[in-house]
TILUMLUM-742620 format. One record per residue: x, y, z of N, C-alpha, C in turn; residue in three letters. Coordinates in steps of 0.05 Angstrom, whole numbers, plus 5000, padded with zeros to 4 digits. Layout:
<nodes>
XYZXYZXYZALA...
</nodes>
This chain:
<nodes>
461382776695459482966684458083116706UNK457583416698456583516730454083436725UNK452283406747450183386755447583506738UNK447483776738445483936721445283766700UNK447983776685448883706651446583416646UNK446983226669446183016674443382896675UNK442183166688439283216690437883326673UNK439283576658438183656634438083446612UNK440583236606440083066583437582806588UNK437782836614434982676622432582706611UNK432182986624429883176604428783166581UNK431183176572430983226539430782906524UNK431482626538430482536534427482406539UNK427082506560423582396569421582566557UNK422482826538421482996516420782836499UNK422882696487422882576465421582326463UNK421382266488419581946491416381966485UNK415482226499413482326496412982296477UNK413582456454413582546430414382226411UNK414582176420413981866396412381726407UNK410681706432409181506444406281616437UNK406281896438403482016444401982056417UNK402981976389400681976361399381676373UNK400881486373399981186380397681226402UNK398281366417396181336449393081466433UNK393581756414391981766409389681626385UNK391081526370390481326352389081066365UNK389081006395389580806403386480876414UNK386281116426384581206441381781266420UNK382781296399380381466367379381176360UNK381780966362379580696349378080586364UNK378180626389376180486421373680486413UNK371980216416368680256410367880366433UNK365780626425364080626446361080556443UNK360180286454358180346460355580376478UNK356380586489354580786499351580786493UNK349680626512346780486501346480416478UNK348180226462347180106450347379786453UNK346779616430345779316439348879166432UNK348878996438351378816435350078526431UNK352478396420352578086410354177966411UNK355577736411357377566418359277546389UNK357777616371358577526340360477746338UNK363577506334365777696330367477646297UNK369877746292370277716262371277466258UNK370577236239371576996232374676986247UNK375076686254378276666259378976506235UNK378276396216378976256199378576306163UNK378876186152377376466122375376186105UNK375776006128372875746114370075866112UNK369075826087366875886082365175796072UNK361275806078359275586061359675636041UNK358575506022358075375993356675625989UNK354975626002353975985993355076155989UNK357976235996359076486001361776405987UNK363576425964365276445958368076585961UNK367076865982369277185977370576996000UNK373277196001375177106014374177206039UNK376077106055375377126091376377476088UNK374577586112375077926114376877876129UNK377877666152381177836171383077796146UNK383577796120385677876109385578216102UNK382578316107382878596106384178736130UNK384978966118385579206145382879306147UNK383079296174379479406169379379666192UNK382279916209381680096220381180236207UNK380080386217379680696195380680936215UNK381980966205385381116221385081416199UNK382581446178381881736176382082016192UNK382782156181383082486192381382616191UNK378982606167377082776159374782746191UNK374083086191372183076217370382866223UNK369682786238367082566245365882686252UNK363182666237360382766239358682576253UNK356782646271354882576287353082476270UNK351282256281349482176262347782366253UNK346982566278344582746270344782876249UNK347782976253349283096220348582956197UNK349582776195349482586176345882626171UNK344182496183341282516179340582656166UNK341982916170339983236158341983236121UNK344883216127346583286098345883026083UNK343782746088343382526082340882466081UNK338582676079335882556093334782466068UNK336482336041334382226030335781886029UNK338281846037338381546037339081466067UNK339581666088339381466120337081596131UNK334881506146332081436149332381326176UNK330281456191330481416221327281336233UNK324681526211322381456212320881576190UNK318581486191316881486170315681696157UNK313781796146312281996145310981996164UNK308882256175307782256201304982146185UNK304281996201300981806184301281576189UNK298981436205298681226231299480966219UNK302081026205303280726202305380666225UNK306480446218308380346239309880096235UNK312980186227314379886215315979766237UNK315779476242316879306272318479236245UNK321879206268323279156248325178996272UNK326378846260328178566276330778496271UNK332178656283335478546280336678366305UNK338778306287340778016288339477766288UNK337877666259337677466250339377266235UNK338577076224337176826237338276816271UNK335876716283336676516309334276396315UNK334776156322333575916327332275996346UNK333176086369331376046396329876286398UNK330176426380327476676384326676746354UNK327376646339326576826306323376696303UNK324076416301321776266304318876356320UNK319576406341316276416351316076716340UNK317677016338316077186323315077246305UNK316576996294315576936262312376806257UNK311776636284309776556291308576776291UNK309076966316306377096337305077296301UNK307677416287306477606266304177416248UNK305777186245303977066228300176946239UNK300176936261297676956278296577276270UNK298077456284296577776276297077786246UNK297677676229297477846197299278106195UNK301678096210303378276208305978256193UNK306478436177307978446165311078606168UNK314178556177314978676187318178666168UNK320778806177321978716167324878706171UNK325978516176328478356187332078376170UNK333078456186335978626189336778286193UNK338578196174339977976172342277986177UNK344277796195346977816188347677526182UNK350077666160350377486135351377166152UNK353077126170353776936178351976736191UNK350076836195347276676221345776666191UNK346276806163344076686155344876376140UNK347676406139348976166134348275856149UNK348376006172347375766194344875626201UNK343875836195340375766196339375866175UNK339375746139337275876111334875846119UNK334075646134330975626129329775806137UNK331375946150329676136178329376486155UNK331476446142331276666121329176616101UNK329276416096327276306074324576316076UNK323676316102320576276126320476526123UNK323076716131321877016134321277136110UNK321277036083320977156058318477076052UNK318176706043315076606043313476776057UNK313476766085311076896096310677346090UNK312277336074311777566066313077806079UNK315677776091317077906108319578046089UNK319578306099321578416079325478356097UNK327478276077329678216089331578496073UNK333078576113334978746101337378786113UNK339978846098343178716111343778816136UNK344878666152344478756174348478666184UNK349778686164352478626161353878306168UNK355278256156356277966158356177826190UNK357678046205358077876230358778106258UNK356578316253355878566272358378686287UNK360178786264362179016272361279266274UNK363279426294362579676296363679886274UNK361879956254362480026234363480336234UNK363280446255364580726260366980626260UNK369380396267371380326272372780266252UNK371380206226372480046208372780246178UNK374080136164375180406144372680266122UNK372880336093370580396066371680126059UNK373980046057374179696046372579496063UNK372979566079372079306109368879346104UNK367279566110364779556097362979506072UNK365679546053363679546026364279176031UNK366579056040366078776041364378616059UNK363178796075360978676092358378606081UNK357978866070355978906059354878796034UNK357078706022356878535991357078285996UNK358178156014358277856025356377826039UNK354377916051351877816060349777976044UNK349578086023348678145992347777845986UNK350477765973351077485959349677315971UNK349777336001349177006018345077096015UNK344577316017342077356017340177385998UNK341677415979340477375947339777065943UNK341776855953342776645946339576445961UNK339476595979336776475995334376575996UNK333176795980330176885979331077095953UNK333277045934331977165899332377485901UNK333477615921334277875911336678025935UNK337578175927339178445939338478575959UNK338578545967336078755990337079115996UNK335579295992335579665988336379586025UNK335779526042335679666068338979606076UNK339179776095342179646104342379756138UNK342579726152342679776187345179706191UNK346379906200349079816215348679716232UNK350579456252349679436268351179706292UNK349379666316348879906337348280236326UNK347180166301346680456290348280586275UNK352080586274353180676270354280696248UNK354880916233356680916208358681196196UNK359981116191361681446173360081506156UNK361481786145361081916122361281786108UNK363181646104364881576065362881316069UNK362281166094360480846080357580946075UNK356381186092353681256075354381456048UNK356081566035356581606014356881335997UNK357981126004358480975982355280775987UNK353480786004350880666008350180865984UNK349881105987347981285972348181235937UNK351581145939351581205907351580905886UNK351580685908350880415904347280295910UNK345780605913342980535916341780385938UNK343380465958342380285989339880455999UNK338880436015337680556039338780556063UNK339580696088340680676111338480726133UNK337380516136335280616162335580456194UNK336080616210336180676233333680626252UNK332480776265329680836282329081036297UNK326680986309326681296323325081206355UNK324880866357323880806379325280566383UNK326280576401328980316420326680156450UNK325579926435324979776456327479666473UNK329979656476332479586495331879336506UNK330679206476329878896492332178706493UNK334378796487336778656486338078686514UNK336878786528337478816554336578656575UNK334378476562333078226578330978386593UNK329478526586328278676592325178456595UNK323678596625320678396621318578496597UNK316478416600314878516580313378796581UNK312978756611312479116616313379276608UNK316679246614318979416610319079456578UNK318479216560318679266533317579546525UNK313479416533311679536521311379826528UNK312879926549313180176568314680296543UNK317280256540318780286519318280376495UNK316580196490314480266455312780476451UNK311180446481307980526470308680916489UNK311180896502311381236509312181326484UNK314081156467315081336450313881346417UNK312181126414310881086393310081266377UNK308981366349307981586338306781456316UNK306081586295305281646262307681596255UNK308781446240311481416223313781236245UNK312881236266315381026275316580776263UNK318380796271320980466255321080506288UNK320480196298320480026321323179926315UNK324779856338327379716332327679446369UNK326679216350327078926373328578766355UNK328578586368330478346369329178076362UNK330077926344328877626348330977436339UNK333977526352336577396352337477556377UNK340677526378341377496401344077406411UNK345377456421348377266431347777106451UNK350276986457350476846484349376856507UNK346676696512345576836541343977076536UNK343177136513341377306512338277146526UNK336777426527334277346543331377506519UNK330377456503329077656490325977506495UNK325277406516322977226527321777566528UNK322177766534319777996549318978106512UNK320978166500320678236477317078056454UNK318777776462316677596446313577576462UNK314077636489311077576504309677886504UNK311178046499310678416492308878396471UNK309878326449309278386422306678226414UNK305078036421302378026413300678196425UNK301278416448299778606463299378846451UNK301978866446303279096429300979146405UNK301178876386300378996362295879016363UNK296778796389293078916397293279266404UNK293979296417293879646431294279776409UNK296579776389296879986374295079956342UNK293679706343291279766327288079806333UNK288179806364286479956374286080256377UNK288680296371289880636367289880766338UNK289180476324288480716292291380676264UNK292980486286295480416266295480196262UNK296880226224297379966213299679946204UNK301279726206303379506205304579606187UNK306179616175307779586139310379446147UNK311379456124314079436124316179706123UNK318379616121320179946115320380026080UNK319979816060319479946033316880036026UNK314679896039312279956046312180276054UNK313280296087313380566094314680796071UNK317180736064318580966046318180996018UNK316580816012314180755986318280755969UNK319480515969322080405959321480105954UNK323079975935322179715922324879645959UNK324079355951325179145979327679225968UNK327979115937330779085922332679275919UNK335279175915336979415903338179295876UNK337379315856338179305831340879485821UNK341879685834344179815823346179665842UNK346279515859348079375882349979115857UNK352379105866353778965856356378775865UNK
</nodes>
């Protein structure tokens, strides 16, 4: 064969290689989490589909859970404004102020904030995930007695930008169940974890009667941050209507010691400043519950 002939069929094959490799690369590249300042956890998806006595649904790795959608992806901010009456970032402007606490239960830090509020008479309210509440009820149970509002904070902190409308609506209804099962109701709030969500899962929040709330002040106490560093955090960005967003769980080797020694200072200064405590149904004047949830 002459030479050219030889090189051109070359060609025309490494065309074609291209062209079947490169939907995959990008597909490959569209499902990558990013996250880009936000908080992380160790809590990854079940390997097994065993489950408490509390929780009956089947294990989620039998779902497909990419979301390999076409439709544009909208920015949260987007979302906020075509959504501003069920995802919620802060309050009305008026010197309230709701401290709110995700990735609960945990033992080694839920406890003492559960303490320090209960010393100040504060009332706050706690982003659960469904698997930790399995592990530790009582700690769910303490946070309801003492008057603490509980809200889903997803089974076991996936990145919900990544995952398609099945994989969420099963997150979200399996730690429903496990949370009803331990303090008597449904809970309206729902927090992705790291903030994040599609279109189609706050459309199906909106039309199943959720609330989607977010924040508008990041103490980055998940960063092992000291207490200075917390309260620096808070009190530059603090306002009339802020949703505070800390921690009183945690993964592997987490450090949230600046967070818990922050927060009895905290709530002296900012009621020396003229602000009072609520909760988040408190703030958006919404019952805790979601009664249309199923």
């Amino acid at each position: 064969m002459p030479k050219y002939l030889f090189y051109r069929l070359m060609y025309i094959v490494l065309i074609l290689l291209s062209l079947c490799t490169y939907p995959a690369y990008l597909q490959a590249a569209a499902l990558s989490p990013v996250r880009d300042g936000v908080h992380s956890t160790d809590i990854e998806l079940p390997k097994s589909s065993s489950t408490s006595s509390h929780d009956s649904s089947k294990s989620l790795d039998s779902i497909s859970s990419d979301n390999t959608s076409l439709d544009p992806v909208m920015t949260l901010s987007q979302l906020r404004q075509k959504y501003a009456e069920t995802f919620k970032f802060k309050g009305p402007e008026i010197k309230e102020i709701a401290f709110t606490f995700d990735d609960v239960p945990d033992p080694r830090f839920t406890p003492q904030v559960l303490d320090i509020l209960k010393k100040y008479k504060v009332k706050a309210t706690f982003f659960v995930v469904g698997d930790r509440a399995l592990k530790h009820p009582s700690l769910v149970r303490r946070m309801k007695e003492e008057g603490h509002v509980i809200g889903n904070h997803s089974f076991n902190h996936p990145f919900f930008k990544n995952k398609n409308l099945v994989y969420f609506k099963k997150q979200i209804r399996r730690t429903d169940r496990i949370i009803a099962n331990l303090v008597g109701y449904r809970p309206k709030l729902i927090r992705p974890p790291y903030g994040e969500i599609t279109e189609d899962q706050l459309k199906w929040a909106k039309q199943h009667g959720y609330k989607v709330v977010n924040w508008n002040v990041d103490s980055l106490d998940w960063k092992g941050l000291t207490k200075d560093e917390v309260k620096t955090n808070i009190l530059t960005e603090v306002g009339p209507g802020s949703i505070i967003l800390q921690h009183a769980g945690g993964g592997t080797g987490s450090n949230l010691s600046g967070t818990i020694e922050a927060l009895p200072e905290l709530i002296q200064i900012l009621k020396k400043e003229g602000y009072t405590f609520v909760t988040l149904p408190q703030m958006l004047h919404i019952s805790k519950e979601n009664k249309k949830s199923s």
